[in-house]
C-alpha positions in Angstrom: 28.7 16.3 -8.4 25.5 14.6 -10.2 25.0 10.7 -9.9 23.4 8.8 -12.4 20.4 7.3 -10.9 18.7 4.6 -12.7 15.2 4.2 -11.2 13.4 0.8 -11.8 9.6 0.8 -11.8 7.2 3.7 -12.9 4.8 3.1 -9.7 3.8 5.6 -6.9 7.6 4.7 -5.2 9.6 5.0 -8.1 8.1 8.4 -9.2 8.4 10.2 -5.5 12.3 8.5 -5.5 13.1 10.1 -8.6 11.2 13.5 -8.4 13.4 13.7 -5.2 16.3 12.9 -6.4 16.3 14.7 -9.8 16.9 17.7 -8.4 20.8 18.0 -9.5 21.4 14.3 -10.8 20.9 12.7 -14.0 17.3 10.5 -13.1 16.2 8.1 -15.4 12.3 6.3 -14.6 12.7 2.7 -16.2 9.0 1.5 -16.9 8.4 -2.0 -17.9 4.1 -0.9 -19.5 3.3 1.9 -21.7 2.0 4.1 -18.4 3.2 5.5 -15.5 1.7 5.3 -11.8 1.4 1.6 -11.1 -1.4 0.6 -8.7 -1.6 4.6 -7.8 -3.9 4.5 -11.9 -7.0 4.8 -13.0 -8.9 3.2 -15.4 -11.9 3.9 -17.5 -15.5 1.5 -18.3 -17.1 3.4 -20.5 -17.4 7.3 -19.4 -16.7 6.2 -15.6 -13.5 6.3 -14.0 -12.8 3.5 -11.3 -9.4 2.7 -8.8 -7.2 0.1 -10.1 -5.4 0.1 -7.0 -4.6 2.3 -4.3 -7.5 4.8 -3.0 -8.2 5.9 0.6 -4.5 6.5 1.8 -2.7 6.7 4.7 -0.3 8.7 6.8 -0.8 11.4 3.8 -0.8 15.1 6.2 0.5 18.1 6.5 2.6 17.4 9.9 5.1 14.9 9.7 7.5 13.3 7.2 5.3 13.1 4.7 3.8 16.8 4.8 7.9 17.9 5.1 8.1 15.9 1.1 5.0 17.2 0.0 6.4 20.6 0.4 10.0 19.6 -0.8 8.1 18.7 -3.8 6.0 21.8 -4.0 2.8 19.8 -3.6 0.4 21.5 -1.9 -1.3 19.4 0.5 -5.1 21.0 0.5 -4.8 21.4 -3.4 -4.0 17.5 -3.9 -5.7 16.1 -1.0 -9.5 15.6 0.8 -9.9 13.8 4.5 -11.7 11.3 5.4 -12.7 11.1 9.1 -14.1 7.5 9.1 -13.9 3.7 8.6 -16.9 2.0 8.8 -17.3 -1.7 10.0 -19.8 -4.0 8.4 -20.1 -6.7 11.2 -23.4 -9.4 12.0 -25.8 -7.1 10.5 -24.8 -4.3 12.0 -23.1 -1.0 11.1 -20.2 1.2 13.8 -17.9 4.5 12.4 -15.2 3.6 13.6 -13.1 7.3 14.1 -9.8 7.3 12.7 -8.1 10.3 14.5 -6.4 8.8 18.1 -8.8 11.9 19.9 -11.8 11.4 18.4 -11.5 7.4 18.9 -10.7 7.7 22.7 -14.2 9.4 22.9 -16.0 6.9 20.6 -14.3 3.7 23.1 -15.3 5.5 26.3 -18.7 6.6 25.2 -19.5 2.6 23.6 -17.6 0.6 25.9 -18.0 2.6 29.2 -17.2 -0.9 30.6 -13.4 -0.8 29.6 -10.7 0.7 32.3 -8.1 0.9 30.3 -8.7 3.4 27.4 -6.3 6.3 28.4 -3.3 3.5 28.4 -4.3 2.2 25.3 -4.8 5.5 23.3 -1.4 7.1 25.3 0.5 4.1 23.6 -0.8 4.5 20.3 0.2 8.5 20.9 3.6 7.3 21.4 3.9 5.2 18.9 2.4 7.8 16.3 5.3 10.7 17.4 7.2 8.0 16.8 6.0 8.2 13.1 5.6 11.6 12.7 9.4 12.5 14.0 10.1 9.6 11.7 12.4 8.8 14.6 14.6 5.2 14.3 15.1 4.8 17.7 11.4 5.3 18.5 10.1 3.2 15.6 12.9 0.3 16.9 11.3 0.9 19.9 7.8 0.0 19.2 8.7 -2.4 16.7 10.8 -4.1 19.8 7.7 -4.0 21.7 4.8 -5.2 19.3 6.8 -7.1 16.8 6.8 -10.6 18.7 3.2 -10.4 19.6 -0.1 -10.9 18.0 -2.5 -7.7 17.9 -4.9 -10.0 19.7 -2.7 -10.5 22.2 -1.6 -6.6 22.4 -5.5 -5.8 22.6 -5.8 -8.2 25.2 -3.6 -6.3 27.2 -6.1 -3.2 27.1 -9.8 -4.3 26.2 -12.2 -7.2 27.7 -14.8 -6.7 24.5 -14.5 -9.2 22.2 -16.7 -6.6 19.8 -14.3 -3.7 20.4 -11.4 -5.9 19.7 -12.5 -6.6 16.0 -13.7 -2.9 15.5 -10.1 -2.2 16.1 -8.6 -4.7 13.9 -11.0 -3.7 11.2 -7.7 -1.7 9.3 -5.9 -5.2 9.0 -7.8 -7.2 6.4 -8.3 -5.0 3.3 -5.4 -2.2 4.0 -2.7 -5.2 4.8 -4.0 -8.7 4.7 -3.0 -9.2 8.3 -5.6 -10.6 11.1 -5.5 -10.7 14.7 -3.4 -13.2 14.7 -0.3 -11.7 12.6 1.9 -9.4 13.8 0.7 -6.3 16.4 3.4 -4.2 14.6 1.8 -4.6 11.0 -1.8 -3.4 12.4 -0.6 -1.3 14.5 1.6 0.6 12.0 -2.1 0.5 10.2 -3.7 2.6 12.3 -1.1 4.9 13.3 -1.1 6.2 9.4 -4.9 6.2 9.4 -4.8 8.1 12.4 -1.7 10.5 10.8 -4.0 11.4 8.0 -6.7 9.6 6.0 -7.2 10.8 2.2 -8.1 11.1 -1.2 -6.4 12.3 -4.1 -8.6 15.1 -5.6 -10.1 13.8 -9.0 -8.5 10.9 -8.6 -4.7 9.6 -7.7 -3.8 10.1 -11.6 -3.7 13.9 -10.2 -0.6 13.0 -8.2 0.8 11.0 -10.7 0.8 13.3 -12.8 2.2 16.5 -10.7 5.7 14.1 -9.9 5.8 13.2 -13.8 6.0 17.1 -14.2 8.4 17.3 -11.1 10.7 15.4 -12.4 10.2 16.4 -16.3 11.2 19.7 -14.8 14.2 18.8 -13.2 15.5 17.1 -16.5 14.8 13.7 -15.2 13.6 11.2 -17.9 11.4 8.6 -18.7 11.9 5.1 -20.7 8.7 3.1 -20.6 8.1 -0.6 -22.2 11.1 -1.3 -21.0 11.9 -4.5 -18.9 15.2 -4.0 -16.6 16.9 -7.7 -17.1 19.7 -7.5 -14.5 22.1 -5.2 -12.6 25.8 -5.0 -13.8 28.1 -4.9 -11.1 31.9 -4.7 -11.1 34.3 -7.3 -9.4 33.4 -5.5 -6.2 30.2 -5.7 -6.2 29.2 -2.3 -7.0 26.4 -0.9 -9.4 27.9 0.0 -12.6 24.8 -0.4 -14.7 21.3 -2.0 -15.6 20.7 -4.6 -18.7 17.7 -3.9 -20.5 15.3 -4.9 -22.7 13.0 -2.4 -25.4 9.8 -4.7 -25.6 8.7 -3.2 -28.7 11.8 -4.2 -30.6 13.5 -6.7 -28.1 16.5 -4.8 -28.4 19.1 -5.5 -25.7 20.8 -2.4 -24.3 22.8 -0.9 -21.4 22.3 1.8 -19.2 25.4 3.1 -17.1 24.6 3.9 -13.6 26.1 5.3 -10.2 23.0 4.4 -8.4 20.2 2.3 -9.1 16.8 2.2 -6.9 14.4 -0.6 -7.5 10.7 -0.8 -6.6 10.4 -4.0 -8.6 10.7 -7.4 -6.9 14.3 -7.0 -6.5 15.6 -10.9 -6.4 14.5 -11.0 -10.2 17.2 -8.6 -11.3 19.8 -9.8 -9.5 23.0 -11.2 -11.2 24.4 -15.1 -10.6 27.6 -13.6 -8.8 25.2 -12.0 -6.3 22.7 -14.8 -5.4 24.5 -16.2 -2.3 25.0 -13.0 -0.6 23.2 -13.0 3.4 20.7 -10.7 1.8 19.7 -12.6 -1.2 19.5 -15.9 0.9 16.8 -13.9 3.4 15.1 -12.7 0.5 14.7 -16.6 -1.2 12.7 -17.2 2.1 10.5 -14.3 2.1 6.6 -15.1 0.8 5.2 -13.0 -1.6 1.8 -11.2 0.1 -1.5 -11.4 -1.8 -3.1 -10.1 -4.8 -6.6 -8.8 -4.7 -9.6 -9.3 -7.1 -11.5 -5.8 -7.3 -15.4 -5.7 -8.6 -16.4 -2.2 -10.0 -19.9 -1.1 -10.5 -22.2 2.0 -10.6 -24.7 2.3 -8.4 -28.3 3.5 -9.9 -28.8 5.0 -6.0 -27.0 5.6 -3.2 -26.6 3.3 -0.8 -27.4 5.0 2.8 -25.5 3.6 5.9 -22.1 3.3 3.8 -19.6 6.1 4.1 -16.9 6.1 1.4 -15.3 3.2 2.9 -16.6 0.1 4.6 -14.8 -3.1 5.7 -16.8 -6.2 6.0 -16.2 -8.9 8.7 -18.6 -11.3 8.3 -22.2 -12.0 10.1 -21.1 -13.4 13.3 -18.8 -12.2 16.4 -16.6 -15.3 16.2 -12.8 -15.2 15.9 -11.6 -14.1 12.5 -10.2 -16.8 10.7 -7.7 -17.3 7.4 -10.6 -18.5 5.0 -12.4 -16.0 5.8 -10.1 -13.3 4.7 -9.3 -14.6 0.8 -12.2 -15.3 -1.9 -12.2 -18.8 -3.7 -13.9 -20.1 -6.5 -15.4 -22.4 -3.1 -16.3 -19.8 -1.3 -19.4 -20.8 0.1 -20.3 -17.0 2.2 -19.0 -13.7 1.5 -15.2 -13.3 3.0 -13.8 -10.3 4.3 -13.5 -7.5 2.0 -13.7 -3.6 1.7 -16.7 -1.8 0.1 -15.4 1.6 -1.1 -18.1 4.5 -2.1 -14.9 6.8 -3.9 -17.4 9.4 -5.0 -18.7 10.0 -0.7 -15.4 11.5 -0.6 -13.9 12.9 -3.7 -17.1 13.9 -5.4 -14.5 15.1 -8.2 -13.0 11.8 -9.7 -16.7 11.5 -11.2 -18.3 14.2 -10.9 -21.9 13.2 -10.8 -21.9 9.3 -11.2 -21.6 7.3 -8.3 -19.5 4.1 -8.4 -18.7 1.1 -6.0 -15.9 -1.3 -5.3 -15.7 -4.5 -3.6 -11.8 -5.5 -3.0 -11.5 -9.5 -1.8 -7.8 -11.0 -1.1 -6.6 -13.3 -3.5 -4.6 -16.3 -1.3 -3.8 -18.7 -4.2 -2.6 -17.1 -7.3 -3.0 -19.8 -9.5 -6.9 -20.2 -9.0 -9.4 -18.5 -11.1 -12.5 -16.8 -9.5 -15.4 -15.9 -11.9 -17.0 -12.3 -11.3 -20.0 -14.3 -11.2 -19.2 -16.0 -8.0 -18.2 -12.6 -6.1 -21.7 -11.5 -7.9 -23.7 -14.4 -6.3 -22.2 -14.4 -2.7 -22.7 -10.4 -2.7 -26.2 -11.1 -3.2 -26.4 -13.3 -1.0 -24.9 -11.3 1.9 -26.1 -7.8 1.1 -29.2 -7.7 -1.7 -29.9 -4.3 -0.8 -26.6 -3.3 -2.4 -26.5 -6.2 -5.2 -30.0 -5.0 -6.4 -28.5 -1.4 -6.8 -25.4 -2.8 -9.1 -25.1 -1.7 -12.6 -22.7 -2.9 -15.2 -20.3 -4.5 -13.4 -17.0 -5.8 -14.3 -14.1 -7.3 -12.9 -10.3 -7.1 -12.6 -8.0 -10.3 -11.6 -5.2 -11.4 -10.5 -3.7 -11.8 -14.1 -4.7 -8.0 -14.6 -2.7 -7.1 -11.1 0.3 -9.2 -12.7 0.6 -7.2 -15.5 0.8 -3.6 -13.8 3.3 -4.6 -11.2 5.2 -7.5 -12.8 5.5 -9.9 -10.8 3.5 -13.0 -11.5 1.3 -13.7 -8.1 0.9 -10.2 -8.5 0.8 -8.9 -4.9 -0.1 -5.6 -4.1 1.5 -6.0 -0.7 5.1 -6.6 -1.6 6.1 -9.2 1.0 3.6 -10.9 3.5 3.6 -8.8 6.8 5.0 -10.9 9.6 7.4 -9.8 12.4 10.0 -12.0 11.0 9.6 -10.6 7.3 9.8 -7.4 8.9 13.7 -8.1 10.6 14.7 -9.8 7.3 13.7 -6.8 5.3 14.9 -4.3 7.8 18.3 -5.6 6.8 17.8 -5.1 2.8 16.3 -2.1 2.8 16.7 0.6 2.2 19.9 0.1 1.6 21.5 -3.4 0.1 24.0 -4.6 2.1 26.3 -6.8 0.0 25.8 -5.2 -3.4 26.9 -1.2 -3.2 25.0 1.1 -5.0 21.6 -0.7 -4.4 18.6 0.6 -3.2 15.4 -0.9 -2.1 12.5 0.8 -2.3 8.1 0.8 -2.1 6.1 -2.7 -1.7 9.3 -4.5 -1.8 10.8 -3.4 1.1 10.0 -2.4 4.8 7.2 -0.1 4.1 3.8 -0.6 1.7 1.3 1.6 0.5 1.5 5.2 -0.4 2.8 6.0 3.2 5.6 3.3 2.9 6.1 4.5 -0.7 6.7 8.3 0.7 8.7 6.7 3.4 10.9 4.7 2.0 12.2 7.0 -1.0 12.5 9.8 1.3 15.0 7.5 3.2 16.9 6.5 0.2 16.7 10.6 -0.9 18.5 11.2 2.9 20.8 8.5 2.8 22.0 9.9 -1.2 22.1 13.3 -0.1 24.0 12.6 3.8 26.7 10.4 1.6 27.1 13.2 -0.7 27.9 15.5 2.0 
């Protein structure tokens, strides 16, 4: 029998939710701007095409759960997708390519740091931990997540590795692809580099390309689309069950209805929930939760290449001293460059540009409410690196504010919720299914998982969950 399935949010999530589910329900995509894709867009200076969000993805393969959707969506994986093979670490002057396949990184470890005994326990748990993934087995993820959850990462490197050098090399996948240091939580960094090591990718020509191959999915199916439209609040019955969505058309401010069996957000979800529903367990947790960062992205093209760069670089500073908070967000007081990622798109996908080669600085954004001028990022990126500053041309910039508007929340994260083991047990009781409110499903940045990966992930769960209670 088809469900109505009322899909809030347009972004990378929502698409893959409802080009799953359309097949034999009624699917409707409820988009808040005029576009579709969320942070998965591109956007255009000029001729040039640049990121507005996500890029080098993880966990994207042909093995695994996410290579098992790929093909449930007739994607094909080496039409879609290019690998990447390395991260590299800007660090006191210095440069390491840092291997993001589990094999290939045992051999760089032993052949660097012939010092360090324990390198076959270290990579054998991080092979556990990635079947784990790839099975996309509960039990073993609850296992690992049991094990690394209530510890720093420092503290889980510490139980491996002596080098204070190889211990930031490894934590290099923390700042830009989660926000998370040393210090937070060993299963947020560690669930990092498990999907780097899965699979490292681009989207051929861009991540519009995928974008656009689930808008087709799900055109196909007979699913539809209703953009500029802002989802107000769910309707539930005396029960508490889903009945329905209140809306709003922007263009008109027209209020309307949309009846539903099953709704899936990927939108903040506390926002659209009714006043009968906000002292329910789950909505209580979710009152406590803190919003993760936004990011402030610098674009430029480069008049040469840059040599020494691959197509993408984390920074961590000039010295070997312990990574700190302020040195992981930009400020408009930000006396030396912070952390941030350097990405050289076209090193990888020489297709999203053909020709042109561009770059991208991405700094964290801590407090939402402050301002940073391009001109400051400018100046400190001279300051720290003048043999890529001199090679800048035509920069611009793109802000919090901007980040606000494509996912709709005001701080604008890009993270969903901040990554902390106890964030992690609060939303592991929301999502993906919403205990308290039936009908409701959690999905994307705002619930366990974030990124592509998690965006795969966690629709693929709600997809099983549908399709098991239809059966």
């Amino acid at each position: 029998m088809k469900k109505k399935i009322s899909v809030i949010g347009g972004g990378i999530s929502g698409l893959i939710a409802a080009a799953l589910m359309s097949k034999g329900n009624e699917v409707i995509v409820l988009e808040k701007s005029e576009s579709l894709g969320g942070l998965c867009q591109t956007i255009t200076s000029g001729t040039t095409n640049y990121y507005l969000g996500a890029h080098h993805l993880g966990g994207i393969s042909k093995s695994g759960p996410i290579g098992k959707i790929l093909n449930q969506l007739a994607i094909d994986y080496d039409a879609t997708f290019t690998e990447t093979e390395y991260l590299t670490i800007l660090l006191a002057g210095k440069s390491y390519q840092l291997p993001v396949k589990l094999s290939e990184l045992s051999i760089y470890i032993r052949a660097n740091f012939p010092d360090e005994t324990a390198v076959e326990a270290f990579i054998q748990k991080l092979i556990s931990y990635q079947k784990a993934f790839i099975a996309n087995d509960d039990a073993l993820l609850l296992k690992m997540f049991m094990e690394t959850s209530q510890k720093s990462f420092d503290q889980f490197l510490s139980d491996y590795f002596r080098s204070d050098l190889l211990k930031k090399l490894l934590l290099s996948f923390g700042p830009g692809y989660g926000a998370v240091l040393g210090e937070d939580s060993a299963f947020t960094v560690l669930s990092l580099i498990i999907s780097y090591s899965i699979g490292a990718c681009y989207v051929k020509g861009g991540p519009q390309q995928l974008i656009q191959k689930l808008k087709q999915q799900i055109i196909a199916n007979g699913g539809k689309f209703q953009k500029n439209t802002e989802c107000l609040e769910l309707l539930v019955d005396k029960g508490n069950t889903v009945t329905g969505i209140r809306c709003k058309e922007l263009e008109t401010n027209t209020i309307f209805e949309i009846k539903a069996d099953k709704i899936i957000s990927t939108v903040f979800p506390f926002n659209i929930l009714p006043e009968s529903c906000q002292m329910l367990r789950n909505t209580v947790k979710m009152k406590k939760l803190e919003k993760g960062p936004s990011v402030f992205r610098v674009f430029a093209e480069l008049t040469e290449d840059v040599q020494g760069l691959t197509s993408d670089n984390t920074y961590l500073g000039t010295d070997m001293s312990h990574l700190t908070k302020e040195q992981l967000y930009l400020t408009p007081y930000s006396k030396q460059l912070p952390i941030c990622m350097i990405s050289l798109p076209y090193k990888a996908d020489p297709l999203f540009n053909k020709s042109k080669k561009t770059i991208m600085f991405t700094f964290l954004l801590h407090n939402h409410k402050e301002k940073v001028e391009m001109a400051t990022a400018l100046k400190l990126i001279r300051e720290a690196m003048p043999e890529i500053f001199d090679k800048l041309e035509a920069p611009f910039a793109l802000e919090n504010d901007d980040y606000s508007k494509v996912v709709s929340v005001d701080e604008g994260s890009v993270f969903g919720w901040v990554r902390t083991g106890k964030s992690v047990q609060n939303t592991n009781s929301f999502s993906p299914v919403f205990k308290g409110i039936s009908g409701l499903y959690i999905c994307g940045n705002w619930s366990t998982d974030f990124g592509v990966y998690g965006a795969f992930r966690s629709a693929y769960k709600i997809y099983t969950i549908l399709e098991e209670n239809e059966t």
